[in-house]
ZAVOMAR-440457 format. One line per field, with one value per residue (C-alpha): residue number from 1; residue in one letter; x, y, z. Coordinates in Angstrom, 1 decimal, always signed. Example, Ala and Ser with C-alpha at 12.3 -4.5 7.8 and 13.67 -1.06 7.14 Angstrom:
<vomis>
pos [1, 2]
code [a, s]
east [+12.3, +13.7]
north [-4.5, -1.1]
up [+7.8, +7.1]
</vomis>
This chain:
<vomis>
pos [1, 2, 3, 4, 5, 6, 7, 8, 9, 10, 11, 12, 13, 14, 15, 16, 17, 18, 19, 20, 21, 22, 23, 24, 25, 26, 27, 28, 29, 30, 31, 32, 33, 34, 35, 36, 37, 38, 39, 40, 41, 42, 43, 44, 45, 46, 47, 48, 49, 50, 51, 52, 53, 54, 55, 56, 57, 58, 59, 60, 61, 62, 63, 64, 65, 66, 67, 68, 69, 70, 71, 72, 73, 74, 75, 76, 77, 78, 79, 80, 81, 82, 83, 84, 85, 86, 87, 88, 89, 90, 91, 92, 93, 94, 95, 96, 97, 98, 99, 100, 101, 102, 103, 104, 105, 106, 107, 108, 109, 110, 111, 112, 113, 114, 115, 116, 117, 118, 119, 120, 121, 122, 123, 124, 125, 126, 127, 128, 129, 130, 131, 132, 133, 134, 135, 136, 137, 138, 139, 140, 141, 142, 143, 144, 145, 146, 147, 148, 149, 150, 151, 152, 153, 154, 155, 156, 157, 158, 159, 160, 161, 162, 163, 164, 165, 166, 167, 168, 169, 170, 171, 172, 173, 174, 175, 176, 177, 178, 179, 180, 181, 182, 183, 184, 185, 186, 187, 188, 189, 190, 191, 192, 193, 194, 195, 196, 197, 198, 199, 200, 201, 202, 203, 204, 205, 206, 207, 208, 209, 210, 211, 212, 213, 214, 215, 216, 217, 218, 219, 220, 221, 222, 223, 224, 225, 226, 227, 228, 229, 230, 231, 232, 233, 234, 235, 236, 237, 238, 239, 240, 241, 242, 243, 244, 245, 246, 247, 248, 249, 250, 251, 252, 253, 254, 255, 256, 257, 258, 259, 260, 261, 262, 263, 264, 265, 266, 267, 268, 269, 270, 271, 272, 273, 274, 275, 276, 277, 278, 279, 280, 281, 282, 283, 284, 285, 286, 287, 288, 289, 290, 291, 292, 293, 294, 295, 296, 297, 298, 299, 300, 301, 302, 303, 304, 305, 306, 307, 308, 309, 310, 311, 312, 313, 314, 315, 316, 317, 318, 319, 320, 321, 322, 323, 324, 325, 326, 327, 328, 329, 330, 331, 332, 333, 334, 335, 336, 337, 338, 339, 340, 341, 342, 343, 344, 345, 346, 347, 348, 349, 350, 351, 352, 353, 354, 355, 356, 357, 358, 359, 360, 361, 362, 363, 364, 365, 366, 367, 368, 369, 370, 371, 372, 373, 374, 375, 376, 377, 378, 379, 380, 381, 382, 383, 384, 385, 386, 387, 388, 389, 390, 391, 392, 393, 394, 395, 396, 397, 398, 399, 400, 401, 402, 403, 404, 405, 406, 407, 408, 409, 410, 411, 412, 413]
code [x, x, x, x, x, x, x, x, x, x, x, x, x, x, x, x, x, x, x, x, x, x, x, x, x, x, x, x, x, x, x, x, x, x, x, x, x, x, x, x, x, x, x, x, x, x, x, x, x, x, x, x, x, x, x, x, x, x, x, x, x, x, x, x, x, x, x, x, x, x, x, x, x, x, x, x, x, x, x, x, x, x, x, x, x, x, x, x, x, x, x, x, x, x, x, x, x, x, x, x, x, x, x, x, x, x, x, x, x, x, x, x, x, x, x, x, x, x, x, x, x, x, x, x, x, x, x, x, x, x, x, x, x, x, x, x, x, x, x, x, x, x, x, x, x, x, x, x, x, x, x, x, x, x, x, x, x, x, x, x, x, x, x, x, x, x, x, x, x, x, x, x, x, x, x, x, x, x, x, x, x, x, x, x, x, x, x, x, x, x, x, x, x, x, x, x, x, x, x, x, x, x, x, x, x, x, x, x, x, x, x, x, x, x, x, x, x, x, x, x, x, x, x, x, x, x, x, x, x, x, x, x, x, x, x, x, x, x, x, x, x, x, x, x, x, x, x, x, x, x, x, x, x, x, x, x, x, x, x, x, x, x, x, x, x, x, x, x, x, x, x, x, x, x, x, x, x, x, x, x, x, x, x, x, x, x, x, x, x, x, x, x, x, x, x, x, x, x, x, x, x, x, x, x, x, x, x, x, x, x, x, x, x, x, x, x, x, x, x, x, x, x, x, x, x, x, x, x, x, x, x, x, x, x, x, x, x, x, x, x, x, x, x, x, x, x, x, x, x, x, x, x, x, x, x, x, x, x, x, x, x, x, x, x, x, x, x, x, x, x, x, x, x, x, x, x, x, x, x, x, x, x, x, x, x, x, x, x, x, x, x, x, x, x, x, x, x, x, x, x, x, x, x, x, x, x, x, x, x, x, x, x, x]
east [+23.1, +26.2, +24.6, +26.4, +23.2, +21.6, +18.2, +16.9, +18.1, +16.9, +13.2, +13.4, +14.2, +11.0, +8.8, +10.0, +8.1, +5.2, +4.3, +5.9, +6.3, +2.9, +1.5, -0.8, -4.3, -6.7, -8.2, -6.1, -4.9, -1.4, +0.5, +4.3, +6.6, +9.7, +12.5, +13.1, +16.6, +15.4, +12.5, +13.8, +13.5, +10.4, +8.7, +10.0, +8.4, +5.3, +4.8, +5.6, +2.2, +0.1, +1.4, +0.5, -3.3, -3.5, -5.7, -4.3, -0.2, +0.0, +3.6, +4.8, +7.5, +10.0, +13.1, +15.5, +16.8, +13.4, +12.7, +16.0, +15.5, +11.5, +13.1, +15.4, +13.7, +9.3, +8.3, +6.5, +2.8, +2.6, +4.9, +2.3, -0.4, -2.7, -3.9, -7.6, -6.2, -4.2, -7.1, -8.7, -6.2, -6.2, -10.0, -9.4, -6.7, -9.1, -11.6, -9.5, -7.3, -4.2, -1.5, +1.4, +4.9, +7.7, +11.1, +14.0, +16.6, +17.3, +20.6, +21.0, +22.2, +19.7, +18.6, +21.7, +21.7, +18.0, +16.3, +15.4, +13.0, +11.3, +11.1, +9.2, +6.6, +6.3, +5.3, +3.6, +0.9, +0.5, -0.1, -3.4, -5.1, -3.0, -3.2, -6.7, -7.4, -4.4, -5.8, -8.7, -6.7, -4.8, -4.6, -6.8, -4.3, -1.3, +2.1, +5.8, +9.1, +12.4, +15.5, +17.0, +20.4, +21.7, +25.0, +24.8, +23.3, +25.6, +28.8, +27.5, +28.0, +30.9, +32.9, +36.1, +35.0, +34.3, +30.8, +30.4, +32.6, +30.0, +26.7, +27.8, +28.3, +25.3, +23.0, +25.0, +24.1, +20.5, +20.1, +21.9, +19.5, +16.5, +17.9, +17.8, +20.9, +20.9, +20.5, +18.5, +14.3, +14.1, +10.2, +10.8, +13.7, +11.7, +8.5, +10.8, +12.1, +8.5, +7.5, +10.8, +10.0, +6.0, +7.1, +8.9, +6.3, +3.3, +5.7, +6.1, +2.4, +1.7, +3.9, +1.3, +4.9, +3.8, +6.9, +10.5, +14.0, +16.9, +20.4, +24.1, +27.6, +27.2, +24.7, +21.4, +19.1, +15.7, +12.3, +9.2, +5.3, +3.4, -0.4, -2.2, -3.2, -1.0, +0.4, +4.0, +3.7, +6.9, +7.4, +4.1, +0.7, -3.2, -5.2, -8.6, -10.4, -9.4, -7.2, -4.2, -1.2, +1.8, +5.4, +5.3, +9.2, +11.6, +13.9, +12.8, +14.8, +12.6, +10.2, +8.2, +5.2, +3.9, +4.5, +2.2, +2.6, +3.7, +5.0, +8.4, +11.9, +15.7, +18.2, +18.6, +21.6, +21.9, +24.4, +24.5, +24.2, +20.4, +20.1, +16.9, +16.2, +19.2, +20.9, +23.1, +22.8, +26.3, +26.7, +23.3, +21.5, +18.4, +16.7, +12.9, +10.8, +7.6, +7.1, +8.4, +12.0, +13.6, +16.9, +19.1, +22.8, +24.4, +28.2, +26.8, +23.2, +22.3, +20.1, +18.5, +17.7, +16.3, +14.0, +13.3, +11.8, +9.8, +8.1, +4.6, +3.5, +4.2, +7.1, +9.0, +7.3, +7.8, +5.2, +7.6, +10.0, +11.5, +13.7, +16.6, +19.1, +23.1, +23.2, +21.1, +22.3, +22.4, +24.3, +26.8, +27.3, +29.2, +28.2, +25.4, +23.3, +21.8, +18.3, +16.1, +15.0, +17.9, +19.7, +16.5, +16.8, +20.6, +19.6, +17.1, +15.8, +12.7, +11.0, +10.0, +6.6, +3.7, +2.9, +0.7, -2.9, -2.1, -0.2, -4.0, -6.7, -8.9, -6.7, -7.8, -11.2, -10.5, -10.3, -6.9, -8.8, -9.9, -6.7, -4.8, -7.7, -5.8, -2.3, -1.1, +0.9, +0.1, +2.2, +3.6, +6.6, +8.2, +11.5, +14.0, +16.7, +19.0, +19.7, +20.7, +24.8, +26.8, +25.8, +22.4, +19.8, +16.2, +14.1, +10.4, +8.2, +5.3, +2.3, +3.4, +6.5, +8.1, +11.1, +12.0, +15.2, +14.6, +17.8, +20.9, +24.4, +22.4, +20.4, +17.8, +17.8]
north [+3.8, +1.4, -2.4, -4.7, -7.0, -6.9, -5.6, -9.0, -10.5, -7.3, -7.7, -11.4, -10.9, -8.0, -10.9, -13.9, -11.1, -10.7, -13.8, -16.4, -14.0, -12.4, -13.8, -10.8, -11.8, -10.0, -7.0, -6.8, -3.2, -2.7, -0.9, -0.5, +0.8, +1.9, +4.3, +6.9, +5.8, +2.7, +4.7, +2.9, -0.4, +0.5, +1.3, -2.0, -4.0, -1.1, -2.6, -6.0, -5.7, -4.7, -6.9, -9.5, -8.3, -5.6, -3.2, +0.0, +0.0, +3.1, +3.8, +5.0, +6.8, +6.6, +8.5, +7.8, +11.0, +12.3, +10.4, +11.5, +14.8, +14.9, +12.8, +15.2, +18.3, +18.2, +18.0, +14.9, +16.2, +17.1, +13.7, +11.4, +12.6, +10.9, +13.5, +13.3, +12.3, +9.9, +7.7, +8.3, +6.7, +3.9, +3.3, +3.1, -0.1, -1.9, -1.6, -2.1, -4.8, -4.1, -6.2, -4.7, -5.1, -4.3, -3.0, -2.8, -1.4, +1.4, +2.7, +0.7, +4.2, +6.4, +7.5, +6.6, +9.5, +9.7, +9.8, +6.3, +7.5, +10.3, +7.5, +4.9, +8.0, +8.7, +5.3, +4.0, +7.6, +6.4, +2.8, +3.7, +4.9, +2.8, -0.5, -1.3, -0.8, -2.8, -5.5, -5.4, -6.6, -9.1, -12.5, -10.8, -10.2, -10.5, -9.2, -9.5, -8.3, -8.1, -6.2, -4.1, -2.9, +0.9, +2.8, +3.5, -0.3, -1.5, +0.4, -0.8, -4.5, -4.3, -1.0, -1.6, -2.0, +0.9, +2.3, +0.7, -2.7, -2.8, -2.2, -4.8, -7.5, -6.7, -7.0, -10.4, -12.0, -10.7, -12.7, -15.9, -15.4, -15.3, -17.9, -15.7, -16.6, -15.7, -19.1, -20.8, -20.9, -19.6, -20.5, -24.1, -23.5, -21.6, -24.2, -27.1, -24.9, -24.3, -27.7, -28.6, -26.2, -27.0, -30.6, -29.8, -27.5, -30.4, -32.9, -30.7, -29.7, -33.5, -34.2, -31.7, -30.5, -29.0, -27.2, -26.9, -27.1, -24.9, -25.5, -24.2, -23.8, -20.2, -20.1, -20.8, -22.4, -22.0, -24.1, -22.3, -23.8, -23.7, -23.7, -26.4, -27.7, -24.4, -24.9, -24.6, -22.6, -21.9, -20.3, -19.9, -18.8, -18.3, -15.4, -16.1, -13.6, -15.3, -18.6, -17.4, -19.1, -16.5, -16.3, -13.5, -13.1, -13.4, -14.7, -17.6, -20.4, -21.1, -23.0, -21.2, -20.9, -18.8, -19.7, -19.5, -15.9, -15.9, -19.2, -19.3, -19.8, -19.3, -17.7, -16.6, -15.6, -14.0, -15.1, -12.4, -9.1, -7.2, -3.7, -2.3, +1.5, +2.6, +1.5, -1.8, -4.1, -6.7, -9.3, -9.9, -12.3, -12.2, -14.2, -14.7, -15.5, -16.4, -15.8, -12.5, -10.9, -9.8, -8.5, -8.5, -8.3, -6.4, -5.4, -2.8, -0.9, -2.1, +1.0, +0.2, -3.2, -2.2, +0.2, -2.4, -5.0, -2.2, -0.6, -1.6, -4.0, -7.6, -6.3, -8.7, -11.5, -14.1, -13.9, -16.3, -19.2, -20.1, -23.0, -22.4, -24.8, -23.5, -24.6, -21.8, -19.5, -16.6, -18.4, -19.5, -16.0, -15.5, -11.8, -9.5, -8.1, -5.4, -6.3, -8.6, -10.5, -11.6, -12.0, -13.9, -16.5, -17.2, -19.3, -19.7, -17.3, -15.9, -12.9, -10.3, -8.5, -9.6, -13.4, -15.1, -15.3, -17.4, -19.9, -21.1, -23.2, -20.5, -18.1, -15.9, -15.6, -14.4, -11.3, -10.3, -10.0, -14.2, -14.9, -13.3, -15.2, -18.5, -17.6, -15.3, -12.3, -8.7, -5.7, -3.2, -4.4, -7.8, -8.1, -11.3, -12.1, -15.1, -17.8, -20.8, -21.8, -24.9, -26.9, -25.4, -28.3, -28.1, -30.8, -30.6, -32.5, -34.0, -33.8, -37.6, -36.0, -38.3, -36.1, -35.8, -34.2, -31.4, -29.8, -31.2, -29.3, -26.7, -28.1, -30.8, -33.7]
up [+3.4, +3.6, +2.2, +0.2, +0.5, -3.4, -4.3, -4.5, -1.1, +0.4, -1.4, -0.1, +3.3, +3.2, +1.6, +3.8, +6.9, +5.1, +3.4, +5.6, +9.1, +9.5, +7.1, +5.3, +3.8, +1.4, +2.3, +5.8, +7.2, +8.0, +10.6, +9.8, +12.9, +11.8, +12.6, +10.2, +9.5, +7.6, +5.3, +2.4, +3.5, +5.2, +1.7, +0.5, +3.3, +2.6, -1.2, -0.4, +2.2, -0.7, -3.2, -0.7, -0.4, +1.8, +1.9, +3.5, +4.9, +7.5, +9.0, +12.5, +12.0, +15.1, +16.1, +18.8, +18.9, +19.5, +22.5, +24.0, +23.8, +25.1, +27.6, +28.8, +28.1, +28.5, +31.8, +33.3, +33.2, +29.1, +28.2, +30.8, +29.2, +26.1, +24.3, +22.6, +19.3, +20.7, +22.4, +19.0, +17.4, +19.8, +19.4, +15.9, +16.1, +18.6, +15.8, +12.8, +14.3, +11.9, +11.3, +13.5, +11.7, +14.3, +12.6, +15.3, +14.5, +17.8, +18.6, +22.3, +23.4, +22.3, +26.1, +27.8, +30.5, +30.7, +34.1, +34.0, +37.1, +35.3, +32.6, +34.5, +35.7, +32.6, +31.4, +34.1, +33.4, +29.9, +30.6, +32.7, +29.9, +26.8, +28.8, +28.7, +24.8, +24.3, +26.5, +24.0, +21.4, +23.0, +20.7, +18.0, +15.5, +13.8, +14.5, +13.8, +15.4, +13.1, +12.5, +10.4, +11.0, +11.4, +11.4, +15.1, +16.1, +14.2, +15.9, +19.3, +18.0, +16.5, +17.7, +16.4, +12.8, +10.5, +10.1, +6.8, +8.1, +10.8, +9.1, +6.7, +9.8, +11.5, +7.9, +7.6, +10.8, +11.2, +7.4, +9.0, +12.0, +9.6, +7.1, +4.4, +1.8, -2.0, -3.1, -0.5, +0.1, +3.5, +2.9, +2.8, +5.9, +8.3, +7.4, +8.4, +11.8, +12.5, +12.6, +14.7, +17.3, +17.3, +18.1, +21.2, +22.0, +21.5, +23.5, +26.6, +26.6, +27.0, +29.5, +31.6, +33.9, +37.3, +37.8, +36.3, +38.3, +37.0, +38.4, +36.9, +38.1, +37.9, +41.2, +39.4, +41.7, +40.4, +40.7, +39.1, +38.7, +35.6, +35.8, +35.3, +31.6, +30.0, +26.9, +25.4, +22.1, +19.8, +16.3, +15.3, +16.8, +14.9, +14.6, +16.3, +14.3, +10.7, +11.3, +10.0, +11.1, +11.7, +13.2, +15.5, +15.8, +12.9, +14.1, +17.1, +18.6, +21.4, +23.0, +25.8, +28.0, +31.2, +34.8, +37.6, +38.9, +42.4, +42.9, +42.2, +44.6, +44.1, +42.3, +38.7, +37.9, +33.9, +31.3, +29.0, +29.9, +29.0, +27.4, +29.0, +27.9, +26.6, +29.5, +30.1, +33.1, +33.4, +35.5, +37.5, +39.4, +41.0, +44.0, +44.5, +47.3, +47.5, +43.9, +43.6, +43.3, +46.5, +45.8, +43.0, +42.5, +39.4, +38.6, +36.4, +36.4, +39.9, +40.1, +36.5, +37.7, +40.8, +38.9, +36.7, +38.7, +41.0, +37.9, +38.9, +42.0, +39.5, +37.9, +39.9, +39.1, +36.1, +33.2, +30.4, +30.9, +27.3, +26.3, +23.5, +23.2, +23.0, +19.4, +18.5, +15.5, +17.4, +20.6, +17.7, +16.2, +19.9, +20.1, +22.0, +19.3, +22.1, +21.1, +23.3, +20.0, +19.1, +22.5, +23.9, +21.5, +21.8, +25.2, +27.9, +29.0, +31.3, +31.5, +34.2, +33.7, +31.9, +31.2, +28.3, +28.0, +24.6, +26.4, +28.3, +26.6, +25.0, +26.5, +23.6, +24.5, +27.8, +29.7, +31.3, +34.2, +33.9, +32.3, +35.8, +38.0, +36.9, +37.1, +34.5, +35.7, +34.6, +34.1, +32.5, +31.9, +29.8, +30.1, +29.1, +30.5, +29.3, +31.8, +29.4, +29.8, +28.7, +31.6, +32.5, +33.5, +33.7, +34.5, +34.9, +37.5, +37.1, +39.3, +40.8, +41.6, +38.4, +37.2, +33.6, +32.3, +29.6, +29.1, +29.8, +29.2, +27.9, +25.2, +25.1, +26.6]
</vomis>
């Protein structure tokens, strides 16, 4: 393993997820998912999680390569299908309700080449049967999403640098996304971003917005309605089941809520390009109508976004708009990490797919089935996109028709 990064920075970064991220109590169970490149670091975050109380750490052990090749070479009917132990399992998590702990750290190319139809079949067989149990545990626990850097990520990023050269960058900037430094308290830093970003979040909440207005240079032409009463959450959310405040993504610049599914009109047109399943889409823009996307323009992976947005029947309708101002860390950095959580937070963004419950009053008590009754879109799918440029403006409208400016030149007004 090329690091340069010292035991103790690495043990600090695993604690700052733990104790600070997703905050692990007493007695909680704990679900690791991990590639099997990172095993090392995957034990560290493993002890960290029962130093901090728990009381069982279980890891799922994932492999790229693996997925490739079942990809290309099992047929559609064995991969579709949830085998006995497999629902098993499933039942167990509803009842346990573990703490999830989300490593990323995938190759963006692992299933370049795969049939991205045979793909979607595939997924959309499992999710009949997955969905509804993880419906059930929707808002009733707590999770995290991070990286950790590996040879082949890494070599995306930056492909003119040596493996080692590269490794070393990536480790670098995920730490300066994370504020993480040797001699710094990234406790006491991601406490003070927290309450920064739950500010903005209370602010917009009470300004009870109607709908938002998105217009750039670049073509974007974009009004979207939020429902009624929703709520703009940021860096940190609460457990229903036990009150514990957690950051569910590590790292998060923005600021975000769901949209009223179906009602939305224009044109999006994305500002950084978006790595969906191994594949890359450039240069894309897409138009909705009456809520829902009805063509789409790419320079590259026209026939990936296409798929994309047709996955199920509301896969082409919005179910996240986020704000993230262009000073953001990552935005600064001035690179494409090839990884949704980072790239998502470098600028605005929205989301295609699956909206928020979390982002209603009480949302968490609800049933997906309620929760769509009042607006939120459900799917399959949850995609971002970035949208956010130097001269983006969004302004949100009030049910008087009074119009506010939010973001102005790309960052708040």
């Amino acid at each position: 393993m090329y690091m340069k990064v010292t035991d103790e920075l690495l043990h600090k970064y695993a604690r700052l997820l733990v104790r600070s991220g997703v905050r692990v109590q007493k007695g909680q169970k704990v679900v690791l998912n991990c590639a099997v490149e990172i095993h090392e670091f995957a034990l560290i975050l493993m002890e960290e999680c029962y130093l901090a109380g728990a009381s069982k750490v279980d890891i799922d052990w994932t492999c790229g390569g693996q997925s490739r090749l079942n990809y290309m070479y099992a047929d559609e009917e064995t991969l579709g299908t949830i085998l006995p132990w497999e629902v098993a399992k499933l039942e167990q998590r509803v009842e346990d309700l573990p703490i999830l702990v989300h490593i990323l750290s995938e190759d963006p190319d692992a299933l370049r080449g795969v049939d991205i139809e045979k793909m979607s079949r595939i997924m959309q067989k499992r999710m009949v049967v997955t969905k509804p149990y993880t419906n059930r545990m929707t808002g009733k626990y707590q999770w995290i999403g991070a990286g950790y850097p590996t040879v082949a990520w890494a070599k995306k990023v930056f492909p003119d640098c040596t493996e080692e050269e590269a490794f070393d960058k990536l480790w670098d900037a995920i730490l300066k996304t994370v504020r993480v430094e040797e001699d710094n308290d990234p406790v006491a830093l991601w406490q003070e971003h927290s309450d920064t970003l739950i500010a903005k979040g209370k602010w917009l909440t009470e300004q009870k917005f109607t709908r938002l207005k998105y217009h750039s240079a670049n073509g974007t032409d974009f009004q979207v309605d939020l429902i009624p009463g929703s709520l703009w959450e940021s860096a940190g959310m609460v457990n229903p089941t036990n009150n514990v405040f957690f950051i569910p993504n590590m790292p998060t610049e923005e600021v975000f809520n769901t949209p009223y599914a179906g009602k939305c009109e224009g044109t999006l047109v994305a500002t950084k390009p978006l790595s969906w399943s191994g594949q890359l889409i450039e240069d894309f823009s897409i138009t909705f109508e009456n809520g829902r996307a009805v063509s789409c323009k790419a320079k590259k992976g026209q026939d990936i976004l296409e798929k994309m947005i047709h996955m199920d029947e509301t896969a082409g309708m919005l179910g996240e708009v986020a704000l993230v101002p262009k000073e953001s860390p990552i935005n600064q950095l001035g690179f494409l990490f090839y990884n949704t959580l980072f790239d998502e937070n470098a600028c605005c963004h929205v989301a295609l797919g699956r909206g928020f419950q979390t982002n209603l009053p009480n949302g968490n008590a609800m049933s997906v089935e309620e929760a769509k009754a009042l607006g939120v879109n459900d799917s399959m799918i949850h995609v971002d996109f970035m949208v956010g440029s130097d001269d983006l403006s969004v302004v949100g409208i009030k049910e008087d028709g009074t119009e506010v400016p939010i973001f102005v030149n790309g960052t708040w007004a």
